[in-house]
C-alpha positions in Angstrom: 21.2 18.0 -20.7 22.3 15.6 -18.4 24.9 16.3 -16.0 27.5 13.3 -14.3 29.6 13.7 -11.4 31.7 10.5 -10.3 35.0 9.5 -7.8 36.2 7.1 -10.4 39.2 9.8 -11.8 40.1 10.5 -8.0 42.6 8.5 -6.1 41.5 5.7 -4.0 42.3 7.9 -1.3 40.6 11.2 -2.0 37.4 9.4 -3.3 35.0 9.9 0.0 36.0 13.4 0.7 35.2 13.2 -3.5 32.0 11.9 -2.5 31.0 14.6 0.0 31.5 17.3 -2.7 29.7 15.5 -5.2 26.5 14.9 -3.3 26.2 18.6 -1.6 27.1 19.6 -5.2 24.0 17.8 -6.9 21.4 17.6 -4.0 21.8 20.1 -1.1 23.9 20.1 2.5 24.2 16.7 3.7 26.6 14.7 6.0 27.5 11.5 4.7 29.3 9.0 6.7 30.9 5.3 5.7 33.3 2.6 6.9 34.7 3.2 3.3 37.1 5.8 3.2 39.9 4.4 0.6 38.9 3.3 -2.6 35.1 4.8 -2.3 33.1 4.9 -5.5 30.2 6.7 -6.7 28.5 8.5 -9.4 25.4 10.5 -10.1 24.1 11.2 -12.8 21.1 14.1 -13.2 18.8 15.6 -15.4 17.5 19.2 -15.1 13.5 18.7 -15.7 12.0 22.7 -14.8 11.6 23.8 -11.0 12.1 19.8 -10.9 15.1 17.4 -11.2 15.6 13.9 -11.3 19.3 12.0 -10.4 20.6 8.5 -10.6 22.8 7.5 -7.5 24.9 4.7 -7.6 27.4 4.0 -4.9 28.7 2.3 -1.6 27.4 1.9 1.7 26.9 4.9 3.5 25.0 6.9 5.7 23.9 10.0 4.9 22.2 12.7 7.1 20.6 16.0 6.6 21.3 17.9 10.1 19.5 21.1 11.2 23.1 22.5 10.4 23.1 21.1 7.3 19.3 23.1 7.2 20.8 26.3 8.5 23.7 26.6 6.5 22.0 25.5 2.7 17.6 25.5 2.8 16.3 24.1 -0.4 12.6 23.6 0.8 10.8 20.7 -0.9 10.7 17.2 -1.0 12.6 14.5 -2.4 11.3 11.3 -3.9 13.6 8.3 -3.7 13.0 5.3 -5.5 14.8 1.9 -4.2 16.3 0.5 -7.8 18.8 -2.0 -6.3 19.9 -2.6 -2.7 18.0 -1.5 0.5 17.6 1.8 2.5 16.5 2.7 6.0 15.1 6.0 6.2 13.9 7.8 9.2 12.4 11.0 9.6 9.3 12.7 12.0 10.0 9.9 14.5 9.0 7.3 11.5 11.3 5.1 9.6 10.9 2.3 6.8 12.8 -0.1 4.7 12.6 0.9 0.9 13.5 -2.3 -1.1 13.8 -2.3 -5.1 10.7 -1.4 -6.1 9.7 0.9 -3.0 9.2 4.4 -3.1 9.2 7.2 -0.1 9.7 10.8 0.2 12.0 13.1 2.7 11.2 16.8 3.5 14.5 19.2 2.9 13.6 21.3 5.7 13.5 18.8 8.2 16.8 16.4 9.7 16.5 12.9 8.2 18.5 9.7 7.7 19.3 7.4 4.9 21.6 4.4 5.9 22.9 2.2 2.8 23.6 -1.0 4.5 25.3 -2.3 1.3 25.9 -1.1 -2.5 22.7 0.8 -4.2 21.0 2.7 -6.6 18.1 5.0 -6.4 16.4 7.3 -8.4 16.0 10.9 -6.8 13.2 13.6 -8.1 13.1 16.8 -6.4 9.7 18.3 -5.8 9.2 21.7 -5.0 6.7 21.9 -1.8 3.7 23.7 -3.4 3.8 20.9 -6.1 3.0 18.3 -3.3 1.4 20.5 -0.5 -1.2 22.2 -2.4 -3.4 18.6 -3.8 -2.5 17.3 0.1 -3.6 20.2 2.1 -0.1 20.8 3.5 0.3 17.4 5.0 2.9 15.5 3.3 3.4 12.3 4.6 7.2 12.0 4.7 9.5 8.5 5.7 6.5 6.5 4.6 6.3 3.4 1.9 4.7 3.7 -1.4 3.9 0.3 -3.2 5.0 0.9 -6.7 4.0 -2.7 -7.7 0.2 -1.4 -8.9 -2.0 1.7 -8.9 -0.7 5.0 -9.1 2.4 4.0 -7.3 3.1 1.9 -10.5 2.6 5.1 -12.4 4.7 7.1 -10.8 7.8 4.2 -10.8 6.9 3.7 -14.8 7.3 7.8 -15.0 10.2 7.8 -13.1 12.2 5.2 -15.2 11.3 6.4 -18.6 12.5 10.3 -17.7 16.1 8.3 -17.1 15.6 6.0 -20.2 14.3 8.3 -23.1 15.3 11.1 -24.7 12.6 13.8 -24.3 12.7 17.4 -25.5 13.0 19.4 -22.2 10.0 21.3 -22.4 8.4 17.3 -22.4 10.6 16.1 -20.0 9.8 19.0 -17.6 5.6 18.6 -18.4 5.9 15.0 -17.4 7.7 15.2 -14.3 5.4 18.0 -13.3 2.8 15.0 -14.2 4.7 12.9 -11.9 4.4 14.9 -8.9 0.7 15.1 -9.1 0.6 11.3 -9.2 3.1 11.0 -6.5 0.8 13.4 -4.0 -2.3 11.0 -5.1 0.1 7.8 -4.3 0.9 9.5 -0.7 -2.7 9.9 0.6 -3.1 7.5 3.0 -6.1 4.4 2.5 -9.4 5.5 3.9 -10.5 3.0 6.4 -13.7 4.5 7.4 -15.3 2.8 4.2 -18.8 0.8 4.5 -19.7 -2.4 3.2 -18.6 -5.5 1.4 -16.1 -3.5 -0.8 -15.4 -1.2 2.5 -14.1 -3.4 4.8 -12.1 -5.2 2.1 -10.7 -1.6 1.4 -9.7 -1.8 5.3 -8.7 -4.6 5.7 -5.6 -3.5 2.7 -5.1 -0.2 4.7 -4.6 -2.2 7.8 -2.3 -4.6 6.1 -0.3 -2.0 4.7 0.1 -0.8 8.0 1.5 -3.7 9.2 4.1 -3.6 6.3 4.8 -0.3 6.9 5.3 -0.6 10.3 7.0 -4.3 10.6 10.0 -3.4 12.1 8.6 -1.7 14.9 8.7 -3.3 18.4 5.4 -2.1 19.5 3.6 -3.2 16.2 0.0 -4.0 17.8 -3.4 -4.2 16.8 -3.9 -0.8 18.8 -0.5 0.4 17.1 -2.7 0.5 13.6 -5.7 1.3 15.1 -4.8 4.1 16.5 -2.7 5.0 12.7 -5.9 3.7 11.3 -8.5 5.6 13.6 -10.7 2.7 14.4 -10.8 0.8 17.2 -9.3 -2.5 18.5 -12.0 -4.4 18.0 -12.2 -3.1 14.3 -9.4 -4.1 13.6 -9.5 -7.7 14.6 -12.5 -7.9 13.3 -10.7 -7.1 9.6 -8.7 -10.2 10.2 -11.6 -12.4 10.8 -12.5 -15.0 8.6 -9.5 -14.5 6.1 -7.5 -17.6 7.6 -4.8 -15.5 9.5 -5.1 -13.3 13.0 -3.4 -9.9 12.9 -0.3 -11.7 14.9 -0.4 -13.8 12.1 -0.5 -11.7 9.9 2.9 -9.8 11.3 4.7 -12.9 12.1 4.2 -14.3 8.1 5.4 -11.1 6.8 8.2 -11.0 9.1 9.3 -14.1 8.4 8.9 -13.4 4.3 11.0 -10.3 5.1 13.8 -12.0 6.3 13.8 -15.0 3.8 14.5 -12.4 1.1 17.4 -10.8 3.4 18.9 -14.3 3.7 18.9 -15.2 0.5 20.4 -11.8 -0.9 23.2 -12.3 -1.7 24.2 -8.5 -1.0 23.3 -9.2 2.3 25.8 -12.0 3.2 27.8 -9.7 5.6 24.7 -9.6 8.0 24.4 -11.6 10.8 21.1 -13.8 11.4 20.3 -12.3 14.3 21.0 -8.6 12.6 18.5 -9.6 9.8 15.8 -10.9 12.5 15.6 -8.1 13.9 15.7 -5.9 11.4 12.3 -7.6 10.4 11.0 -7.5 13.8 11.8 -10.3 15.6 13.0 -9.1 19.5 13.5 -12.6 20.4 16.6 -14.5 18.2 15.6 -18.1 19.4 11.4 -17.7 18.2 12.7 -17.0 14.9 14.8 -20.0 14.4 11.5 -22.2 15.6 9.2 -19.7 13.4 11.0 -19.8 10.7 11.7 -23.6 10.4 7.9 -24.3 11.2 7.0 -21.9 8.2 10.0 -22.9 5.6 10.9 -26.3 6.9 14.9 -25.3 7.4 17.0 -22.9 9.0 18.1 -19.4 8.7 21.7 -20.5 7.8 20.2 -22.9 5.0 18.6 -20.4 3.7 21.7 -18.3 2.7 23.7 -18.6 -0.8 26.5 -20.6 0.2 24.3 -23.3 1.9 22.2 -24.1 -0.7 18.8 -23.0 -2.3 15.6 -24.5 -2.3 14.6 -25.7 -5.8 13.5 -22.4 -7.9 10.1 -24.3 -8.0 9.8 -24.7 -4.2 11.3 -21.1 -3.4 8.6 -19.4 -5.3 5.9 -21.8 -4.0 6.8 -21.6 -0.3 7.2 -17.4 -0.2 3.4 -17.6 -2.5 2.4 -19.2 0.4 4.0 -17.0 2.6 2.4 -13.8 1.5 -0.9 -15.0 0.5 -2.5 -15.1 3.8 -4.1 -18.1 3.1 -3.2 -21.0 5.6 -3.9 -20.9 9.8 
């Protein structure tokens, strides 16, 4: 049976400390942090599924930490899937971080410090994997603070799993079988692209690992071609040579899904509080004045005409001009 907590009941002034309670309570020994501290709202909700469990989070922005204190003082070993529903997330962890957006899915160790900052209101969906469930099919290397595309594939399969255990009304001894289910998909969904593939179909297969690379790793300043080559274990020249012939360069590559990152950040309109030059960097861009001439040479106007309150392009033109964006097609 499902189980709620919530800071709704508590006074607007005892509704963060509410919130620290509530999440050590239902997860394990964190430190959460937030600008927030009067009239702080939040509720999760969590169902008990075996050795596994699954929660709904919805609340403010925050920040919310797992220290080697935290570690010390409650272990829970294992992993924890999180699945972007609404809002974004930065999570860092092994000296790697990445943006989950609705849709995207990573996972965090419990025995190891990590980050999550909530940068504005949210909602995720949180399944607790013991580690033998995911260690065992991946030899013991879990990659942790790393994207999973839930838009196709098993990725899809996992998010479409995830979804209906919050959604229907299974028998436990179902519910528990299928989120078993779900952790074996999620450990096929984490093993990284094999870019040591031959031939036609083999370098295409490349060619996707070293894209998702770059997606993974768009916010970092020292994205390079022998940044993914060295993540990719090829060489330099194999990785250009991926890009040739498909109408963009690897810096061309980077710079049109940088720009298509922070379109969608401008025109959130959760996001309003952000400056421009917060969102440019935070999808890559070092230098504030190259991406106001990028991104009025790719979109034909500004960053500020971009956001809500100064008008949208046509629906038509909108989906049109980020198509383009993210095709690759185009010099």
């Amino acid at each position: 049976m499902a189980r709620t907590w919530s800071t709704s009941a508590i006074a607007a002034d005892g509704q963060f400390a509410c919130w620290r309670e509530v999440i050590c309570e239902a997860f394990l020994a964190l430190s959460p942090e937030s600008d927030l501290r009067d009239g702080f709202t939040g509720q999760v909700t969590q169902w008990p599924l075996g050795r596994l469990d699954l929660a709904r989070i919805d609340s403010r922005r925050q920040r919310v930490r797992r220290t080697g204190r935290d570690i010390d003082r409650a272990p829970r070993p294992g992993y924890y899937a999180n699945l972007q529903v609404r809002g974004s997330s930065l999570l860092a962890q092994h000296g790697r971080e990445t943006v989950l957006r609705p849709g995207d899915l990573a996972v965090v160790d419990t025995g190891e410090p990590f980050t999550m900052d909530f940068r504005s209101d949210f909602r995720q969906l949180s399944l607790f994997v013991p580690g033998p469930l995911l260690e065992a099919p991946t030899g013991g290397r879990v990659r942790t603070a790393v994207r999973v595309d839930t838009g196709a594939g098993v990725g899809a399969a996992v998010r479409h799993a995830l979804t209906a255990l919050t959604r229907t009304p299974w028998a436990p001894e179902v519910a528990a079988r299928l989120a078993t289910h779900t952790a074996g998909l999620l450990a096929v969904a984490l093993e990284p692209a094999d870019p040591a593939a031959r031939g036609p179909a083999g370098s295409a297969r490349s060619r996707a690992a070293a894209v998702a690379d770059i997606e993974e790793h768009l916010a970092d300043e020292d994205l390079s071609p022998a940044a993914t080559a060295r993540r990719l274990g090829v060489s330099v020249r194999t990785v250009h040579a991926l890009f040739a012939g498909s109408g963009l360069s690897f810096a061309g590559t980077v710079r049109r899904f940088r720009l298509a990152r922070a379109r969608r950040a401008l025109a959130d309109p959760a996001l309003a509080h952000l400056r421009i030059i917060d969102i440019a960097a935070d999808a890559g861009f070092g230098n504030v004045a190259a991406f106001h001439r990028s991104f009025r040479r790719e979109f034909g106007r500004t960053p500020g005409e971009i956001r809500p309150d100064q008008g949208q392009l046509s629906p038509a033109t909108a989906a049109a001009t980020l198509a383009r964006s993210c095709s690759g097609s185009g010099a």
